[in-house]
Legacy VTK file of the C-alpha trace (Angstrom):
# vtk DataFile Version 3.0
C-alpha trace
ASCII
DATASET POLYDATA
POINTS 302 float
-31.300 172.989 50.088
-30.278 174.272 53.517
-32.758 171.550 55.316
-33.961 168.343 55.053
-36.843 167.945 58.049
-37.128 164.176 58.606
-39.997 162.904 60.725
-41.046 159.183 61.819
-44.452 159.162 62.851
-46.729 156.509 64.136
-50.604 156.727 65.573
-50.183 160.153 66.460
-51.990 162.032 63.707
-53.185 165.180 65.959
-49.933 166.027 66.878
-48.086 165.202 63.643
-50.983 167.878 62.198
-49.733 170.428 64.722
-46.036 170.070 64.520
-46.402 170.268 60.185
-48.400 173.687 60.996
-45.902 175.366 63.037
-42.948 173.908 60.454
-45.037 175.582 57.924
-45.146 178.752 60.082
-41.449 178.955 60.214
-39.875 182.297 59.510
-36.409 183.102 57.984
-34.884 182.972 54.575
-33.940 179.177 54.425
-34.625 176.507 52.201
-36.217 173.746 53.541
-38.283 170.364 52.757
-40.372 167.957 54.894
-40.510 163.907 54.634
-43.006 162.146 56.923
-42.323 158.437 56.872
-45.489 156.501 58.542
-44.260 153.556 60.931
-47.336 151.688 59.876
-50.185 153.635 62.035
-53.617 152.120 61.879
-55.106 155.952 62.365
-55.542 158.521 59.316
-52.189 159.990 60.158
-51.175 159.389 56.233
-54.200 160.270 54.582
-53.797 163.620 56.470
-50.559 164.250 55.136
-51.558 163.681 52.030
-55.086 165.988 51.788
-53.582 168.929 54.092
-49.902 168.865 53.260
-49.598 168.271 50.050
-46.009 170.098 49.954
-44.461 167.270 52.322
-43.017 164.443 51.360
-44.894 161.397 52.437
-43.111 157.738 52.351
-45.646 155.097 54.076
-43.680 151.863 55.546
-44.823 148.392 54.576
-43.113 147.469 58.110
-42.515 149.039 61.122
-38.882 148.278 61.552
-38.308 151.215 64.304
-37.217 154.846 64.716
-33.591 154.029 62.704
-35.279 152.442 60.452
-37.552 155.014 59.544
-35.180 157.832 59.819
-33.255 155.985 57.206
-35.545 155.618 54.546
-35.715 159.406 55.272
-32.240 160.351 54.763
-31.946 158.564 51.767
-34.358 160.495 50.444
-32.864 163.433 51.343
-29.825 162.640 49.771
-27.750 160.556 51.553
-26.635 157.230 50.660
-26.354 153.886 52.695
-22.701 155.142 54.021
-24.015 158.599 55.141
-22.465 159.710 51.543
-23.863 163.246 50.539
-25.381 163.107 47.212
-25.518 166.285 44.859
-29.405 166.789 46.350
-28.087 166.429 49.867
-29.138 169.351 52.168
-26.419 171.296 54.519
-28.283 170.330 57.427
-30.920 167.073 58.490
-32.885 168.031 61.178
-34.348 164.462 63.033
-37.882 165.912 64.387
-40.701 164.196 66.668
-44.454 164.525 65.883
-44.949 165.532 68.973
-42.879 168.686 69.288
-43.955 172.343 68.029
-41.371 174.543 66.918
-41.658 178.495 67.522
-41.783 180.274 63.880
-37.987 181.230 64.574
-36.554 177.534 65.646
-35.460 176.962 62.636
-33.475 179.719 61.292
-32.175 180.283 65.097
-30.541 176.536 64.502
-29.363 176.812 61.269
-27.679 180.425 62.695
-26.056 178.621 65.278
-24.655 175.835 63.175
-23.147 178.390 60.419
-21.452 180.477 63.209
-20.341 177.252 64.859
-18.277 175.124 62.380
-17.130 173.141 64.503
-20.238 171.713 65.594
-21.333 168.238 63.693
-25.357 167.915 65.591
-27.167 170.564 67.632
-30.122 170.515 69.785
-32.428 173.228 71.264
-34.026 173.320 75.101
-36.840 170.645 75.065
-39.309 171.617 77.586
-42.843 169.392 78.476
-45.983 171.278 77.996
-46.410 172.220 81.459
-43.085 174.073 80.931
-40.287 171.648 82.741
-37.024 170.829 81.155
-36.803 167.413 79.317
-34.073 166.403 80.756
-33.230 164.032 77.671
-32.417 167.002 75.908
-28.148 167.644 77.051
-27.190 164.566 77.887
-23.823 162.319 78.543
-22.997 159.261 77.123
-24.266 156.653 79.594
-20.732 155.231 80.619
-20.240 152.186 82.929
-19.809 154.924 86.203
-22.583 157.185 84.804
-25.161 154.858 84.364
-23.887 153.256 87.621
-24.979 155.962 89.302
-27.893 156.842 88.118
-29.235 153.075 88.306
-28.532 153.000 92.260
-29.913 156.818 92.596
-27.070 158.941 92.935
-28.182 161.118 89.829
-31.086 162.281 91.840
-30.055 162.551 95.494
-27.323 165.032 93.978
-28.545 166.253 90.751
-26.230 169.703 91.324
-23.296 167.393 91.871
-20.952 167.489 88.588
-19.891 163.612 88.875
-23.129 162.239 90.022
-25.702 164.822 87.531
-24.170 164.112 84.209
-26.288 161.552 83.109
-28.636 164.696 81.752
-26.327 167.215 83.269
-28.769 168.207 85.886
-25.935 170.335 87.163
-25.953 173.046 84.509
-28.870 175.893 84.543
-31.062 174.876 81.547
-30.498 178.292 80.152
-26.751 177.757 79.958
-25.196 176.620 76.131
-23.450 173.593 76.323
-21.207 170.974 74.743
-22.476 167.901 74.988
-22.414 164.205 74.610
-26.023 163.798 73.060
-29.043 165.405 72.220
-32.038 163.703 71.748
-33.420 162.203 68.263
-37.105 164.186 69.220
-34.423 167.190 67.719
-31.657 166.593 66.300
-29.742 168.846 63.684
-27.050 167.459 62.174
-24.129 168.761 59.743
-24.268 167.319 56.353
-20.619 166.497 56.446
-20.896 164.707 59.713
-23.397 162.632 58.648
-21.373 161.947 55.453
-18.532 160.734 58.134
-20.810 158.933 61.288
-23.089 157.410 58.346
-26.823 156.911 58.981
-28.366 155.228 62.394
-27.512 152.005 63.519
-30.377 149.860 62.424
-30.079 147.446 65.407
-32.101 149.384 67.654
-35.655 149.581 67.788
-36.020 152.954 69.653
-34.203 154.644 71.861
-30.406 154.602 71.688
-29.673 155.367 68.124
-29.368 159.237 68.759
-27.250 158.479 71.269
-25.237 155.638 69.236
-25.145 158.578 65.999
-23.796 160.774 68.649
-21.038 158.937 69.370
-20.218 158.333 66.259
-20.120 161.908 65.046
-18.345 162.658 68.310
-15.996 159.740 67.123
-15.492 161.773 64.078
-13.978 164.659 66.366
-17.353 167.249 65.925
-18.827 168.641 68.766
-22.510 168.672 69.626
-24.301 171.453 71.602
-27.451 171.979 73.466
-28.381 175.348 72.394
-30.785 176.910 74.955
-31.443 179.879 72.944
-34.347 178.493 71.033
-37.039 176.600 72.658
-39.326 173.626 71.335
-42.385 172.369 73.261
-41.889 168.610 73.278
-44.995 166.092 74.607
-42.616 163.088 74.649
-43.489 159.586 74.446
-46.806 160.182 72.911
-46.881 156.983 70.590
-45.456 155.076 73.187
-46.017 156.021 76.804
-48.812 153.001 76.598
-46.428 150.541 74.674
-45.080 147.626 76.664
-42.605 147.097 73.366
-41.479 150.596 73.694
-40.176 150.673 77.657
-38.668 146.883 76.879
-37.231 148.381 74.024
-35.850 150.664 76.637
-33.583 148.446 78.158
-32.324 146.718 75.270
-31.141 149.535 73.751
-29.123 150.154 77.189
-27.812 146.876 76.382
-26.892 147.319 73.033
-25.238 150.848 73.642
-23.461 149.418 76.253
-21.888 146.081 74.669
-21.128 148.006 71.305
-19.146 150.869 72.899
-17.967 149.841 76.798
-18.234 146.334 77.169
-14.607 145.056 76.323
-12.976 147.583 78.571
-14.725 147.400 81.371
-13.650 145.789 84.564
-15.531 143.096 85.978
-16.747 143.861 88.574
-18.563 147.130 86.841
-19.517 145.029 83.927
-21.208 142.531 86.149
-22.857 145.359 87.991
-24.125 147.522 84.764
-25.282 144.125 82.922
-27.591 142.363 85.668
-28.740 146.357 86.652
-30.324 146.763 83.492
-31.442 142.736 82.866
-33.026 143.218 85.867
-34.838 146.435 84.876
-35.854 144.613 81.047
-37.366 141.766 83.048
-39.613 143.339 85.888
-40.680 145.511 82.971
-41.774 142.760 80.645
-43.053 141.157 84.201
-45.110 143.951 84.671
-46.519 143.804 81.780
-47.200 140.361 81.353
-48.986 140.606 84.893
-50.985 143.884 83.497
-51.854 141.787 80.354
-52.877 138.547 82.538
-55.414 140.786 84.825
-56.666 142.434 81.671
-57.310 139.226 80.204
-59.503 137.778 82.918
-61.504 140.456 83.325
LINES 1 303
302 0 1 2 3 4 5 6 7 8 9 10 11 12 13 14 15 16 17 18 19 20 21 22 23 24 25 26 27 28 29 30 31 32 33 34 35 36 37 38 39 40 41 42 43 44 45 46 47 48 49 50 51 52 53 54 55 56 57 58 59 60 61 62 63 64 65 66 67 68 69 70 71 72 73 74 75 76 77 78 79 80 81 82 83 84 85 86 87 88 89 90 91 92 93 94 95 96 97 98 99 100 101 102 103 104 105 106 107 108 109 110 111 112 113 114 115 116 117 118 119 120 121 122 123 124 125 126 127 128 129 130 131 132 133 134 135 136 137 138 139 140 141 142 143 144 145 146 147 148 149 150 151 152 153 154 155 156 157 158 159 160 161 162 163 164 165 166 167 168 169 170 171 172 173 174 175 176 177 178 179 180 181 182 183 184 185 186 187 188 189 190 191 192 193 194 195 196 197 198 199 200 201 202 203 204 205 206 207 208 209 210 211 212 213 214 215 216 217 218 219 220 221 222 223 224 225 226 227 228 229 230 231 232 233 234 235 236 237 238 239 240 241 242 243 244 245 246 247 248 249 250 251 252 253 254 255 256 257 258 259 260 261 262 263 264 265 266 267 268 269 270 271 272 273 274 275 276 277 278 279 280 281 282 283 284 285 286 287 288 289 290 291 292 293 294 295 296 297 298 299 300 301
């Protein structure tokens, strides 16, 4: 098998009918299979799957333990064991896909090209871009370091967005058409090498959403593979769309910031940074779960 298409979905059943179609469109002469593991939606997203894609793979959660979670259960049944071991069913590449995203009838094989000419790249990801045609910027990003997340908490990163030190939180300072290494790209599309999965291992459990592409990142990085934002193909990505309503999900925000940051930068950081990075994002995780409680309070009076 030459790929394993891994997709968590939950509540979104329109758009998980769309992106399945244009997977299903795909041109190229690749192998390629399809899991779709259902966070526990309360819509017909499942029983969708099941009566119009009857070729996909369909794993329904008893619990919604988040996107690692869920992209676990996937992997293993791909072929990968608990360590990120390959088994003999294991595909060459696992490609981590949102819902929300359509692919082009070429994305795929244009990927898989680029990561057999490239063999030195361990995870690859193609230029994102919203429906009304902007750049995600999630899609090239560096890892958010003490200074780089310093500077984009306190607004450097978008007074000078061309500026190489203060735009490399989503490297704002590169054209969007331009192929770059790159810390991270983002879990919405994510292929990765099986081999470098076999050496990171599978997401870090610990988040809920948001941060574990960036934690698997770093660990395949850690594993001295590069990753690339390949420009060259381009995927339509409505972002957020089972969670742009979610208090949980922009809390969740914030505490993966925190866990990132603890687990990778914490014990070498000076003080005076650490103090800085830790109450900038406590303070952002609190207002948010103050706004909400506030939005919750007015709802609930009326």
């Amino acid at each position: 098998m030459d790929l394993s298409i891994i997709i968590v979905n939950f509540n979104t059943c329109q758009l998980l009918r769309d992106c399945l179609t244009s997977i299903y469109a795909s041109q190229g002469d690749f192998s390629f299979n399809v899991v779709v593991i259902d966070n526990c939606s309360t819509d017909d997203s499942a029983a969708m799957v099941e009566a119009e894609f009857p070729q996909t793979h369909l794993i329904v959660s008893q619990v919604n333990g988040g996107f690692a979670y869920a992209n676990n259960l996937g992997l293993r049944w791909a072929g990968f064991a608990d360590d990120g071991s390959p088994q003999p069913n294991a595909p060459r590449y696992a490609l981590l896909l949102n819902p929300d995203t359509i692919l082009p009838p070429t994305a795929l094989i244009g990927m898989i090209n680029f990561m057999d000419g490239c063999s030195a790249a361990g995870a690859t990801g193609p230029k994102l871009v919203l429906p009304d045609g902007t750049l995600d910027l999630a899609c090239r990003r560096a890892f958010p370091t003490p200074i780089v997340s310093f500077y984009r908490m306190i607004g450097l990163s978008k007074l000078f967005p061309r500026s190489r030190v203060f735009g490399r939180y989503n490297m704002t300072f590169a054209s969007p058409d331009q192929l770059l290494e790159v810390d991270s790209v983002v879990g919405a599309f994510m292929m990765v090498r099986r081999e470098a999965i076999a050496q990171a291992g599978l997401l870090d459990e610990t988040y809920f959403m948001y941060g574990e592409d960036l934690d698997w990142a770093y660990q395949i990085k850690a594993n001295h593979w590069k990753i690339f934002y390949n420009p060259a193909v381009t995927v339509i990505h409505v972002k957020r769309a089972a969670s742009r309503h979610s208090s949980k999900a922009q809390i969740e925000f914030y505490r993966a910031m925190d866990i990132f940051y603890r687990k990778f930068y914490a014990a070498s950081t000076p003080f005076w940074l650490h103090f800085l990075v830790v109450s900038g994002i406590n303070f952002r995780w609190r207002t948010t779960q103050l706004k909400f409680y506030i939005l919750n309070l007015r709802q609930s009076m009326g």
